[in-house]
C-alpha positions in Angstrom: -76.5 228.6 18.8 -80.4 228.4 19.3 -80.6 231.7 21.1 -78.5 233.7 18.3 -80.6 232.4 16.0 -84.2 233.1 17.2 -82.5 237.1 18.2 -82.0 237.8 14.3 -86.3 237.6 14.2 -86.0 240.9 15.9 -83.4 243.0 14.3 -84.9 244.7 11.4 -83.9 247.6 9.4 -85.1 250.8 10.0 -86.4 253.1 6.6 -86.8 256.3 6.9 -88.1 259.0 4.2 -87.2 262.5 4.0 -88.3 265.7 1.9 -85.6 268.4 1.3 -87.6 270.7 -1.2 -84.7 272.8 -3.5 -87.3 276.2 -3.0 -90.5 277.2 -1.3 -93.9 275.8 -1.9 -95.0 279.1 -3.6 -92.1 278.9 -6.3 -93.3 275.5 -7.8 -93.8 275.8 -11.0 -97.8 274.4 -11.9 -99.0 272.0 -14.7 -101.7 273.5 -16.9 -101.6 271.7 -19.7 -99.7 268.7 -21.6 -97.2 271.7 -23.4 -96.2 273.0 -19.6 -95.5 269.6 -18.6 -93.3 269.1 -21.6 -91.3 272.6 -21.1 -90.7 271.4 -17.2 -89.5 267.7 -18.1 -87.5 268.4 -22.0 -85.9 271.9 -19.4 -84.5 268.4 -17.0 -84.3 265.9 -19.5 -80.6 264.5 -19.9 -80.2 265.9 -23.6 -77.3 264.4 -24.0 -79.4 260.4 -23.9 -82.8 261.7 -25.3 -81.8 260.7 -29.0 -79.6 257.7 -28.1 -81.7 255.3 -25.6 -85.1 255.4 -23.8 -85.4 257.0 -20.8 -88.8 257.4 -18.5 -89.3 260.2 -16.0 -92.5 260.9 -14.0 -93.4 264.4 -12.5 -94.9 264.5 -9.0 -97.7 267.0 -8.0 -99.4 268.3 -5.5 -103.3 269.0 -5.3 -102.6 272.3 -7.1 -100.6 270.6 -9.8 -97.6 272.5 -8.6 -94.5 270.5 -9.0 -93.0 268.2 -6.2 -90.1 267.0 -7.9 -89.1 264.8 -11.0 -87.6 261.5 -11.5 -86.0 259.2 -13.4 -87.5 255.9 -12.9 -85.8 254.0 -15.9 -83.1 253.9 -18.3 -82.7 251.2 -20.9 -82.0 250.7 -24.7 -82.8 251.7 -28.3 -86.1 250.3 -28.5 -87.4 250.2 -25.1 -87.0 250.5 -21.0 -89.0 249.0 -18.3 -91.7 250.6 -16.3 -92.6 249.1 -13.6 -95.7 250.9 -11.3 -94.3 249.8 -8.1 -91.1 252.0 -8.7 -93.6 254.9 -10.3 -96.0 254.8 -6.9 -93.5 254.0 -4.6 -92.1 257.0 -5.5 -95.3 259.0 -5.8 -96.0 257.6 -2.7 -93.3 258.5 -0.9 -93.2 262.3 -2.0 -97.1 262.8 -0.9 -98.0 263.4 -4.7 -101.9 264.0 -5.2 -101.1 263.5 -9.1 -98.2 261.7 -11.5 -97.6 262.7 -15.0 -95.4 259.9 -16.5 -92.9 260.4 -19.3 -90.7 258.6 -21.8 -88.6 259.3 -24.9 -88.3 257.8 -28.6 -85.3 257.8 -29.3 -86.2 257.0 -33.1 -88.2 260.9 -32.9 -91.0 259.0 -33.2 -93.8 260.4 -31.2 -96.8 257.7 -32.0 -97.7 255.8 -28.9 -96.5 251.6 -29.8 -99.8 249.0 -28.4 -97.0 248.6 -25.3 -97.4 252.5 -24.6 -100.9 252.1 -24.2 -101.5 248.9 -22.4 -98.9 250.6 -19.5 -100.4 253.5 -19.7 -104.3 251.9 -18.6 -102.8 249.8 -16.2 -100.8 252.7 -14.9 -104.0 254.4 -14.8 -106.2 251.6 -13.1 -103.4 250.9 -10.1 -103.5 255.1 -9.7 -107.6 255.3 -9.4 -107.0 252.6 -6.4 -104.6 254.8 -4.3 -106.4 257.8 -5.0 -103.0 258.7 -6.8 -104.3 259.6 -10.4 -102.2 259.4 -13.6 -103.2 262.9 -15.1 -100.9 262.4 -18.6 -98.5 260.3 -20.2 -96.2 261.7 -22.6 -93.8 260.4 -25.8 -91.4 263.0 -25.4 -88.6 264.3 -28.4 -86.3 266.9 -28.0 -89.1 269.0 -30.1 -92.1 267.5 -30.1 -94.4 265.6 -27.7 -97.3 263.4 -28.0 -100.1 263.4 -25.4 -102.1 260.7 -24.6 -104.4 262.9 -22.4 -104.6 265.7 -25.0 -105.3 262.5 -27.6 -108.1 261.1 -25.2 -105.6 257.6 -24.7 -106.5 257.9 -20.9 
């Protein structure tokens, strides 16, 4: 029983982590501003939650601030949803992203930032400046509107 027991110390699960880009590197569409980044993530944005609970996406970029990908890292309830920066950089991480922009709904079509808003967002910003992973905008996204912290010097 002893020997069975002391084998299990060295059978470990393997992780892997693959890429599989939908297009080429030359077709990514690139951030240039707050308004571009809200046109890519309201263009992917599950319409059909965006006035009913709070959802938060990020965007992934590369150096260029083309596009890697886009994805949801939370879905809760009317008046809030959880993010949590080791699911945002583990992700970021993960994909080789030089740069995140991180986005969240209101469901209420309210676009002004609550205090919670902008404490994650300066945390989110200080844990990015240590990976060399920098947080370039967070935005409070409505199906017509958006509010930028970056544009709103909140960063």
């Amino acid at each position: 029983m002893k020997a069975k027991s002391n084998l299990s110390l060295f059978q470990v699960s393997e992780i892997t982590v693959s890429y599989h880009p939908k297009f080429k590197a030359y077709e990514r569409p690139r951030i240039s501003s707050a308004k571009s980044a809200y046109e890519i993530l309201i263009n992917n944005w599950n319409l059909d939650k965006i006035e009913m609970v709070e959802q938060a996406y990020i965007l992934l970029l590369n150096q260029a601030n083309n596009v890697i990908g886009m994805s949801e890292i939370s879905c809760g309830g009317i008046a809030g949803t959880v993010i949590d920066p080791k699911v945002i950089f583990g992700i970021a991480l993960k994909a080789n992203a030089s740069y995140v922009i991180l986005a969240h709904n209101h469901p209420s079509g309210n676009i002004r930032p609550s205090e919670a808003d902008k404490q994650i967002t300066r945390k989110l910003v200080e844990v990015g400046k240590l990976l060399n992973l920098y947080v370039l905008d967070h935005l409070i996204v409505t199906r017509h509107r958006f509010f930028s912290f970056g544009d709103e010097w909140l960063m």
